[in-house]
N, C-alpha and C positions, 0 to 999 in steps of 0.2 A: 211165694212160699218156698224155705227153703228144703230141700232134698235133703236129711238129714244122712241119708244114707251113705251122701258123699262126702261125707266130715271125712271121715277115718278117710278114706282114698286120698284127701288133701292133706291130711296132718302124713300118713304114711311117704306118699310122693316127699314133700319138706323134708324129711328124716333123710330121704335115701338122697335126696339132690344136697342136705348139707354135709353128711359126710364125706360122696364121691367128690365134694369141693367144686361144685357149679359157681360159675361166678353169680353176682348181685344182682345185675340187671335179668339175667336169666331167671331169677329165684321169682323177681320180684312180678313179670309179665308175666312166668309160667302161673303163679300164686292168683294173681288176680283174672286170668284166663277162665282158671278152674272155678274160682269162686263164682263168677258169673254165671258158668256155664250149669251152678248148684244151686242158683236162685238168691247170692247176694249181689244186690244189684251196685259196682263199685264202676264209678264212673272217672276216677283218678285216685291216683294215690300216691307219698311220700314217705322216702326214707330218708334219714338222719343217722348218721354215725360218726361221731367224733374217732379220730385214730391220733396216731404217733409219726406225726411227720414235720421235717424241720420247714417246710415251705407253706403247709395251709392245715386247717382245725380237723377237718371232717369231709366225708365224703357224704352227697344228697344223690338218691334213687328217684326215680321220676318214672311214673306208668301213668297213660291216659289212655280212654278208650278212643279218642278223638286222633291219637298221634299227637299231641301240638307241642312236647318235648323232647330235650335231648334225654337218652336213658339214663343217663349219669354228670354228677361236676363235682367238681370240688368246692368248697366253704373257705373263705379264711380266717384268720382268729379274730375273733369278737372280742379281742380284751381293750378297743377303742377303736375310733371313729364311727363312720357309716353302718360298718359294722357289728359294732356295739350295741347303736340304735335299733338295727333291725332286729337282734337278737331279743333285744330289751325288749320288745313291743311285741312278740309273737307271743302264742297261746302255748307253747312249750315254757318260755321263759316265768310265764304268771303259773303253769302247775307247779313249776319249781319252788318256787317261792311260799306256794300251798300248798309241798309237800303232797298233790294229791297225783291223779295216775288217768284219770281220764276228763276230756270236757268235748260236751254236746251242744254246736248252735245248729239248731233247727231253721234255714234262709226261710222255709217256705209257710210258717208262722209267724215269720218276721221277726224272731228274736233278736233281741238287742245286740246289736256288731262291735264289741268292744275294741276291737283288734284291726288296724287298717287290711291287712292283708283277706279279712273274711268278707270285706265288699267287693274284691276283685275274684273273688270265687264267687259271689251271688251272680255278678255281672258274668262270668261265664258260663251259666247255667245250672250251677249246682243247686242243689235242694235241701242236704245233707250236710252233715260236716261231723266227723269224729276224730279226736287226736288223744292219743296214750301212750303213757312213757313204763316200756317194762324196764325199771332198774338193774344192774348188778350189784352182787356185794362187794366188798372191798375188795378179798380174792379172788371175783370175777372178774374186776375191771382192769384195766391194760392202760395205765396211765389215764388220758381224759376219757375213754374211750368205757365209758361207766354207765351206759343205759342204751336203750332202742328205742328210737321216737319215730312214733307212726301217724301219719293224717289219712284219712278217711272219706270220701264223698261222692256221693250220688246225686244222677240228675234224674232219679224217679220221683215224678210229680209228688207223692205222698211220702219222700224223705226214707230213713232207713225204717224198715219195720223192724219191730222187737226181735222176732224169730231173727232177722240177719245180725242187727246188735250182738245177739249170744253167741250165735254162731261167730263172728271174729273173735269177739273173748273169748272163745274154746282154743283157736286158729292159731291167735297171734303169741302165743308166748314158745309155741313149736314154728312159726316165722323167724321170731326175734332169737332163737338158737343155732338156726339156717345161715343167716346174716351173720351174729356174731363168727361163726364158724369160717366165713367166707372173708370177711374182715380181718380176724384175728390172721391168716392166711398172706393176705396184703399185708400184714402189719412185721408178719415175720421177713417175708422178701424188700420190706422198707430198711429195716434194721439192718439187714445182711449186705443190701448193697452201700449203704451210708457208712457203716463201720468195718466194714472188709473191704470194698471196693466189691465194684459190679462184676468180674471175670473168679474172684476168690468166693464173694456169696453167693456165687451163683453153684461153685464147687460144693460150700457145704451144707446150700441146700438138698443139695442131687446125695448126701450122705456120707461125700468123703470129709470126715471126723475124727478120724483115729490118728494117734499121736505116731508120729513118726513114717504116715503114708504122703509121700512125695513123690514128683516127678523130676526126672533129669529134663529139661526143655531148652532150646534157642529161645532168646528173646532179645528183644531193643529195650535198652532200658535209660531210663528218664530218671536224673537228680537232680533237682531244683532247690534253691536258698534264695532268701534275701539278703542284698548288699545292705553293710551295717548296722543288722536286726540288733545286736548287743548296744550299739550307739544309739541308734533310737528307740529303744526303748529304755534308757538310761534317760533321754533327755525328754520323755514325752511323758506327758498326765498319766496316770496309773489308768483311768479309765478310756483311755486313745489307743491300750495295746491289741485290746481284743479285737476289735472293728479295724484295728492294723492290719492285724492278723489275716479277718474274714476277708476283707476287701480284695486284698493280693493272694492266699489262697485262693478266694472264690474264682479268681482270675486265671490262677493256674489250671485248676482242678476241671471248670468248664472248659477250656481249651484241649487239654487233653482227652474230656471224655466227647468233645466234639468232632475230635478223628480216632475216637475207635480204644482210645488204650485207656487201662484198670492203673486207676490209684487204689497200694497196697496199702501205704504207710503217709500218717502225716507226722516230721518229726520234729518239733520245735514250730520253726517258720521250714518245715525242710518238705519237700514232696518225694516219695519213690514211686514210681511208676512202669508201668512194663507196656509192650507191645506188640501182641501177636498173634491175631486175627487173619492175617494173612501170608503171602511169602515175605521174605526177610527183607528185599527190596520193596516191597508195598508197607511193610510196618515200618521201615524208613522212612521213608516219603512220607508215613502220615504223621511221624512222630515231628520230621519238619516242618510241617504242613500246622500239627499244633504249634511248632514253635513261632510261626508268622502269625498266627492268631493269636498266639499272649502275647508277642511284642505289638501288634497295632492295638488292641483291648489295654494295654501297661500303658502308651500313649492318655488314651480316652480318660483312664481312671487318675492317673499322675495330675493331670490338665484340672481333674474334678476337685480332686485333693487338696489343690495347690491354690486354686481358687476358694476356695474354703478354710485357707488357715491350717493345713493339717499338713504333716510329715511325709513325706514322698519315698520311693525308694525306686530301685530295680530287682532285676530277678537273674540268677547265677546260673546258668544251666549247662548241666555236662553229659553227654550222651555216649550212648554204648553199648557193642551187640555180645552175647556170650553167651556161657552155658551157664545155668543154676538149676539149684532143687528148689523145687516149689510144691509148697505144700505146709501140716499143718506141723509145728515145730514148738517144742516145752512142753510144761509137767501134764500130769494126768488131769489137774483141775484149773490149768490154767494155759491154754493152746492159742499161740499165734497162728495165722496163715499169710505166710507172705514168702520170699524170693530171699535165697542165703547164696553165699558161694565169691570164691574172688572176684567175681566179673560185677557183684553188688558193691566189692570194698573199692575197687575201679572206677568203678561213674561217680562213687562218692568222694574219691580222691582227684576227678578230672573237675569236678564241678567245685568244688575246694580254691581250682588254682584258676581260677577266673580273675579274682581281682587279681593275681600275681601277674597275669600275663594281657590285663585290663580290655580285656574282653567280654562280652557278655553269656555267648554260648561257645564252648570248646564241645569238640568231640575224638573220639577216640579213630585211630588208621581203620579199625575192622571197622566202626561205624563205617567211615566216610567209604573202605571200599566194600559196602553192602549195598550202598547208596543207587539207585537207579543212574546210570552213566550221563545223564544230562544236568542231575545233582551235582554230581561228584566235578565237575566245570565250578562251581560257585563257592567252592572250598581250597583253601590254600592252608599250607601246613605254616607250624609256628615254632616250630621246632621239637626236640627231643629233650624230655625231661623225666626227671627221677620223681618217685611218686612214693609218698611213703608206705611200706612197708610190699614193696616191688622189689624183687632184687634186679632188673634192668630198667634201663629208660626207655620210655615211650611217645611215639612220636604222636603230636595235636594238629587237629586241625580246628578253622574256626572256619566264617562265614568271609568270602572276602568282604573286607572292609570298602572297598570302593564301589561291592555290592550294595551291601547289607546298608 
């Protein structure tokens, strides 16, 4: 029987855990705790939410009363293979289709198991089985991220009784507010770190937004190009530019953010990056440390390319430590956040004259002497050169070649 008493204590708790921003799996075991402990007897349960992310569809919530799950994973996109199928064939995908909002198999009457997935719930002991989709409307939804899909089940010998039934249909559409709350949450720090870079979205999540608040900072700074991006893509299928693109991007972008440094900007085939996590000699080091990780990963991917029929290239890199303002820069309805100042028109002019000096990574004298002192041994200068829009010349150095 359920405690009716504790509705309101369970819808109010939801309320106050979605607004203070509790994460999902917390929402979801605190949720089903309570229910329990008010006489609906839920002996597992799943969440489903599709979000806005470039690498998988949605994220799945997981609670048993047994433990036998992880409390959360990720989904990938169903639009083919495996994952199509499995989509296709679950009891969400068929209300979709029916347009309808809940479905009831009852294991412990033997109702008919249309669904592969509802024999391996009989075979675990369930009894029960409820699933329902609370929709959003247009202006609810967040790209795919357009409904809450809930499954339901108990392993009480006599299935869900009525009284619990109504009770979740009170519950669940104060649940499915929780969540989206909690998601929508994720969905804004996805956005921020993909399209500003993680050290800049991370700035204006925390508020700084206002046009013209900047900082003076030290940084290392990273400018990367592809060797003759205008040539190949002049000479390559209209449809080979993009996946040009992603491949040696992707290459760059994980490398860098695998020692530590925010990509600001992607500009053409171009990367800006910065790096300043730590002292000026550790943000050296790691910015080199990325650079040997994209040239052995530029190895791996060329080899893949090359075998495949496809266009090859390399990567231009110019490095360099300074001063800039960072922060959020342009109009009132339209704000960058990224890194200004000579020391940005500098790395963009050292990484320029790479093919001129036919080298693959030039760096600047302040870089090389920032450099931890057993670095600065594996660099040799290549001379002094004019740089456009420098009124002196400045001297490079690169990797020794007998090294490198």
């Amino acid at each position: 029987m359920v405690d009716q008493s504790r509705l309101s204590d369970i819808s109010l708790w939801l309320s106050q855990q979605g607004y203070e921003g509790v994460a999902e799996e917390a929402l979801l075991s605190g949720f089903c705790e309570r229910c329990n402990a008010a006489g609906i007897s839920i002996s597992s349960a799943l969440i489903l939410m599709d979000t806005l992310h470039p690498d998988f569809e949605g994220h799945a919530f997981r609670w048993d009363s047994h433990d036998v799950f992880d409390p959360s994973t990720v989904y990938d996109f169903t639009d083919d293979g495996k994952a199509r199928e499995d989509w296709e064939s679950s009891v969400f995908f068929h209300l979709i289709k029916e347009n309808a909002h809940e479905a009831r198999h009852r294991f412990h009457l033997d109702d008919e198991l249309k669904f592969p997935k509802l024999s391996e719930l009989k075979s675990a002991g369930h009894t029960d089985y409820l699933a329902a989709i609370h929709r959003f409307t247009d202006r609810g939804s967040i790209g795919e991220m357009n409904a809450f899909y809930s499954q339901w089940l108990t392993r009480h010998p006599e299935g869900f009784h009525d009284d619990e039934l109504a009770a979740l249909r009170i519950l669940l559409p104060t649940l499915a507010l929780a969540f989206k709350a909690a998601c929508c949450m994720r969905i804004i720090e996805t956005i921020s770190d993909v399209y500003l870079g993680r050290d800049a979205g991370r700035k204006v999540m925390s508020g700084t937004i206002t046009r013209g608040e900047v900082e003076k900072i030290e940084a290392v700074l990273w400018f990367s190009d592809l060797r003759d991006f205008t040539g190949i893509s002049d000479r390559a299928e209209p449809d080979q530019i993009i996946p040009f693109l992603n491949d040696y991007a992707g290459l760059v972008i994980d490398a860098i953010h695998a020692h530590g440094g925010s990509v600001l900007k992607l500009i053409g085939d171009g990367v800006l990056a910065i790096f300043r996590d730590g002292d000026q000699q550790s943000d050296c080091a790691s910015a080199l440390a990325a650079e040997i990780t994209m040239r052995t990963n530029l190895t791996v991917l060329n080899h893949r390319r090359k075998m495949e029929g496809l266009p090859t290239t390399d990567v231009y890199l110019g490095l360099h430590v300074g001063e800039v303002f960072y922060g959020n820069i342009g109009s009132r309805n339209r704000l960058d956040f990224t890194v200004v100042g000579p020391a940005v028109n500098m790395v963009s002019r050292i990484s320029s004259l790479c093919s001129s000096v036919d080298r693959d990574t030039v760096m600047s004298r302040e870089f090389t002497a920032s450099c931890p002192e057993e670095m600065r041994g594996l660099m040799v200068s290549i001379g002094r050169y004019a740089l456009r829009g420098f009124a002196r010349a400045h001297e490079l150095f690169t990797i020794d070649p007998e090294i490198s």
